[in-house]
C-alpha positions in Angstrom: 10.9 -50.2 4.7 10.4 -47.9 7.2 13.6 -48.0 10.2 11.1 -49.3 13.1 9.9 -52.2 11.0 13.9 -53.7 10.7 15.2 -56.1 12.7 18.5 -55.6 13.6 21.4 -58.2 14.3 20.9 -60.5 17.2 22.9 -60.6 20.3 24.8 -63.8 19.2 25.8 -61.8 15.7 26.5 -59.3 17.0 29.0 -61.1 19.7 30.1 -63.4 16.2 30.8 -60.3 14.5 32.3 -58.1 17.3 33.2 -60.1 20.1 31.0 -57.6 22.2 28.4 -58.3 24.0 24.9 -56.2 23.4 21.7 -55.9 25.0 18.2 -55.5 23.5 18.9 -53.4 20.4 15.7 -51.1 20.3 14.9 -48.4 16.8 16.6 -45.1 17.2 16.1 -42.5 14.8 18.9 -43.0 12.0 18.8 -40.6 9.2 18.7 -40.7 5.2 20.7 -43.5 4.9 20.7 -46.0 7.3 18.3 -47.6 10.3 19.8 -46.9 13.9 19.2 -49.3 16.7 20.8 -49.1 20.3 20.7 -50.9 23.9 21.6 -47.5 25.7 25.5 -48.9 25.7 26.0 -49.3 21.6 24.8 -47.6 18.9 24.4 -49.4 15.6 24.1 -47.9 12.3 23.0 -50.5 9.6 23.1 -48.7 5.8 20.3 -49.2 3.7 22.4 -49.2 0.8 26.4 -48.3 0.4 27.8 -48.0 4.3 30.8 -45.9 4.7 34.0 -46.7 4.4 36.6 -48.5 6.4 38.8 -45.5 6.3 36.3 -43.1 7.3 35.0 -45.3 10.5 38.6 -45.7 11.4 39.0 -42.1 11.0 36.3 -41.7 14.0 38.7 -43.9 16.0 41.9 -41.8 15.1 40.1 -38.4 16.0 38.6 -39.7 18.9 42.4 -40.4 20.3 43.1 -36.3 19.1 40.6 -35.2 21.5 37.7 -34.2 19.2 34.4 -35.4 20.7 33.6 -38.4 18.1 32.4 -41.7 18.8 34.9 -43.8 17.6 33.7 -47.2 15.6 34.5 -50.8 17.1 36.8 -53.1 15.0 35.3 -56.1 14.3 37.0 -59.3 14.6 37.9 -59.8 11.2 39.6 -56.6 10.8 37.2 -54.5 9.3 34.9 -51.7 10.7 31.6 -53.4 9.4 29.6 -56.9 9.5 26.6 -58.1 6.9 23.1 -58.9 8.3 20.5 -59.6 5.4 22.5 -58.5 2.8 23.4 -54.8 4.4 26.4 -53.7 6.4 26.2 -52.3 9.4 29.0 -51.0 12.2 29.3 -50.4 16.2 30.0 -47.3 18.3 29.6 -46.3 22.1 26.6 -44.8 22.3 26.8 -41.0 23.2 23.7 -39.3 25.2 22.4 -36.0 24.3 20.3 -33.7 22.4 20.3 -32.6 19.0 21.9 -29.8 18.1 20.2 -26.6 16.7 21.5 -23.5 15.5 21.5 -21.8 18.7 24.2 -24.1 19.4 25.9 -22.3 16.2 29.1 -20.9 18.4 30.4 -24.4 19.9 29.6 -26.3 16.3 31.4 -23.8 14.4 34.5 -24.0 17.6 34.5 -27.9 17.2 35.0 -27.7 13.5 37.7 -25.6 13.9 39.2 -28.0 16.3 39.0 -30.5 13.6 40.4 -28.5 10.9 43.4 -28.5 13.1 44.0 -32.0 12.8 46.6 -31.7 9.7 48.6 -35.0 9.8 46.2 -37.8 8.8 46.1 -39.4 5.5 42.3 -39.3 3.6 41.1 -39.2 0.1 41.5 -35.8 -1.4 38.4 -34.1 -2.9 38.2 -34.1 -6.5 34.9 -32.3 -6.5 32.9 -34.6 -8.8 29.4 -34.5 -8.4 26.8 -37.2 -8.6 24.2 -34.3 -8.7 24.5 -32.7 -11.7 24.0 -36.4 -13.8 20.9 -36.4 -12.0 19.9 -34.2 -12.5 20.4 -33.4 -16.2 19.2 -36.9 -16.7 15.8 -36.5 -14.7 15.3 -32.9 -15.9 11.9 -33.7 -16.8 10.7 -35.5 -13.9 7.2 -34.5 -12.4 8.7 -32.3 -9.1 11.0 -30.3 -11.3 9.9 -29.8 -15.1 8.2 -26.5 -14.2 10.9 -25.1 -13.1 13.5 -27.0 -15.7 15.0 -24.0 -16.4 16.1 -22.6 -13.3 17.5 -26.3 -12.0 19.4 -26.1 -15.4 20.5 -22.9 -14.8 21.9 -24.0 -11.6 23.9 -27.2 -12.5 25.5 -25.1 -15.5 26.3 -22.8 -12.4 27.9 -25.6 -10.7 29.9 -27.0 -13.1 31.7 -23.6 -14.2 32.0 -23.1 -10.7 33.9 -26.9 -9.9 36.4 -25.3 -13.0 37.4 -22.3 -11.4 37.7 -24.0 -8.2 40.2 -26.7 -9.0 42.6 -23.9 -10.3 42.9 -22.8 -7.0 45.3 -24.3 -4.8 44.4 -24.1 -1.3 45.2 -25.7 2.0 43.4 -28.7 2.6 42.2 -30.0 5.9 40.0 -32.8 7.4 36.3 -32.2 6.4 33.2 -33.6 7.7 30.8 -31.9 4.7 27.7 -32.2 7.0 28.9 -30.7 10.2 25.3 -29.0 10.7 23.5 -29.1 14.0 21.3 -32.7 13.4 25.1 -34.1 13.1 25.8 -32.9 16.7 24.8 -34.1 20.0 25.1 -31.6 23.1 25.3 -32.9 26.7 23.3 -31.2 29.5 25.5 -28.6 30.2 25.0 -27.0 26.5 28.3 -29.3 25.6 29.4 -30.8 22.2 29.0 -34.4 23.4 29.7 -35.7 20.2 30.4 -35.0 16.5 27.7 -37.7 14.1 28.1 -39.6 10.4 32.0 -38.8 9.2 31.1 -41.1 6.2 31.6 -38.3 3.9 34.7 -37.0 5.3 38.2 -36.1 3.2 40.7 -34.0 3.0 39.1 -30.9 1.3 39.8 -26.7 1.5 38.1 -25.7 4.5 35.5 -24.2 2.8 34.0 -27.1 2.1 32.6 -27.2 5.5 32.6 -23.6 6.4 29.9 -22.9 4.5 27.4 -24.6 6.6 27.5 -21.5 8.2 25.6 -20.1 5.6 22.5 -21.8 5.9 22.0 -21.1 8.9 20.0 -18.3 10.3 23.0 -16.2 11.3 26.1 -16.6 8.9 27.9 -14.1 10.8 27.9 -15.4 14.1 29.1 -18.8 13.2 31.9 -17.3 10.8 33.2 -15.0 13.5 32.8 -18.3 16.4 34.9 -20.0 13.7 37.7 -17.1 13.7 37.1 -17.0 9.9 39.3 -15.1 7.8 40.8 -15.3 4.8 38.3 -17.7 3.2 38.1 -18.4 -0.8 35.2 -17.3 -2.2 35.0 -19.4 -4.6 35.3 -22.3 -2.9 32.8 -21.3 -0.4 30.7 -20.9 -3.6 30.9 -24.7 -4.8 30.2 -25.8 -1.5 26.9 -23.7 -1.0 25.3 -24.5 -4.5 26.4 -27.9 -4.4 24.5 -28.8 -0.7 21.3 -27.6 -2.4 21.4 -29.2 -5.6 22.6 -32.4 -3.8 19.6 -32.0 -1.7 17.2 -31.5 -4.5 18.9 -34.7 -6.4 18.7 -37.1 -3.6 14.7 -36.3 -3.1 15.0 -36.8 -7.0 16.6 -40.2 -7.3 14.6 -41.9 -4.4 11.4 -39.9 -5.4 10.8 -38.7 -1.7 10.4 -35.7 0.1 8.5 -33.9 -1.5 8.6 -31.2 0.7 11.8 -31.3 0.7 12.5 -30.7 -2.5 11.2 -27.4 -1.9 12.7 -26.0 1.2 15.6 -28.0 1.0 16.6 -27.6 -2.9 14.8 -24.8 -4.3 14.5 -22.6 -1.3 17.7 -23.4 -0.4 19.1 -22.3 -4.3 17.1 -19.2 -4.3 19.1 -17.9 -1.3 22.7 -19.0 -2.8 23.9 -15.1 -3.3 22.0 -13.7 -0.6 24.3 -16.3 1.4 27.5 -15.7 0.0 27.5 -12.0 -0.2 27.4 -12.3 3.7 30.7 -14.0 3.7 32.4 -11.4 1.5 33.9 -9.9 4.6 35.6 -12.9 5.6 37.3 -13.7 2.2 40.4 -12.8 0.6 38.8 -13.4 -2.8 
């Protein structure tokens, strides 16, 4: 079901649920995992299948008191950060004007998630680095969109997991970590402004790294590393978190069977320019 052909909660459940009052809740473009409505004063984000968690939407509340631009999710009434409506959950925020963000906005993205890296006194889950992806993909190895090129996808998720084993032996700080802060996560205001920072659903305590590495898929590493003030960074870190965005963007297309064109540019595209990526970092690493 396509997100203009949902009907969202009505002004009564949502009022039930919230104890806020709403307007006409019109489609607004979500993203890959949820339908996004809003009456130009809320914002709702109804999941299509497992919503985030309570701690990560009362995260958004606990940064937004810190200062960093995030819309922070309303409590409902019973407690919680979410409600049902036809048998999916969905949650609340103000809704924040503004533009998406692009790479050209690369210097005040990689400054915000600085900022947020910063924030070192809130209790999250810690990484463990599992991956979803490479079950996925081993198990749908032969799948039409991939068996011609089996070999290279294997080659990749052996990659990854060697990679996840030299990483947990390192012990390095760990901060708060969005793992998506790229520029369709970030609204800018009119002035050229981080308005907001968008979907902290994946967020834990993680190395740095783990978010840093956006940088390198964008079209000028450099620049966002140096807007960053990155130094010292862990290579191999960095490395997980490069290889792992692409093959979690081929396994996703995978799993659902969409996107076709996406498992191109965004997995295989994206895995063919791993080193080429990571070499570029070499100057900001210790290792």
């Amino acid at each position: 079901m396509m997100w203009s052909e949902v009907r969202p909660p009505t002004t009564a459940q949502v009022r039930d649920a919230f104890g806020v009052e709403v307007g006409e809740l019109r489609p607004h473009p979500g993203g890959f995992e949820a339908d996004a409505f809003t009456d130009g004063r809320w914002f709702m984000k109804l999941w299509r299948q497992q919503p985030d968690s309570d701690a990560s939407l009362a995260l958004t509340a606990e940064l937004a008191t810190r200062g960093i631009p995030v819309p922070a999710a309303e409590r409902a009434l019973d407690g919680s950060y979410t409600s049902e409506h036809l048998g999916r959950r969905y949650a609340l925020f103000p809704f924040v004007d503004g533009r998406q963000g692009t790479w050209n906005d690369a210097d005040a993205i990689a400054r915000a998630m600085r900022s947020v890296h910063e924030v070192t006194d809130l209790v999250l889950p810690r990484t463990e680095m599992d991956e979803w992806c490479i079950e996925v993909l081993r198990d749908r190895h032969d799948h039409p969109w991939l068996v011609d090129r089996r070999d290279e996808v294997m080659g990749n998720v052996d990659r990854l997991e060697t990679v996840i084993e030299r990483a947990r032996a390192i012990d390095v700080p760990h901060v708060v970590c969005h793992h998506d802060l790229f520029p369709h996560n970030v609204l800018i205001d009119r002035d050229g402004r981080i308005a907001t920072l968008l979907d902290w659903g994946h967020a834990m305590l993680a190395p740095r790294e783990h978010d840093v590495f956006a940088a390198l898929c964008g079209p000028d590493p450099v620049r966002f590393l140096r807007a960053y003030g990155a130094e010292g960074l862990d290579f191999t870190h960095l490395e997980y978190a490069r290889l792992a965005r692409s093959l979690r963007d081929l396994a996703v297309r995978i799993h659902n069977e969409v996107d076709l064109q996406g498992v191109n540019t965004w997995g295989f595209d994206g895995l063919r320019r791993v080193d080429a990526d990571l070499e570029l970092s070499r100057p900001f690493c210790d290792r």
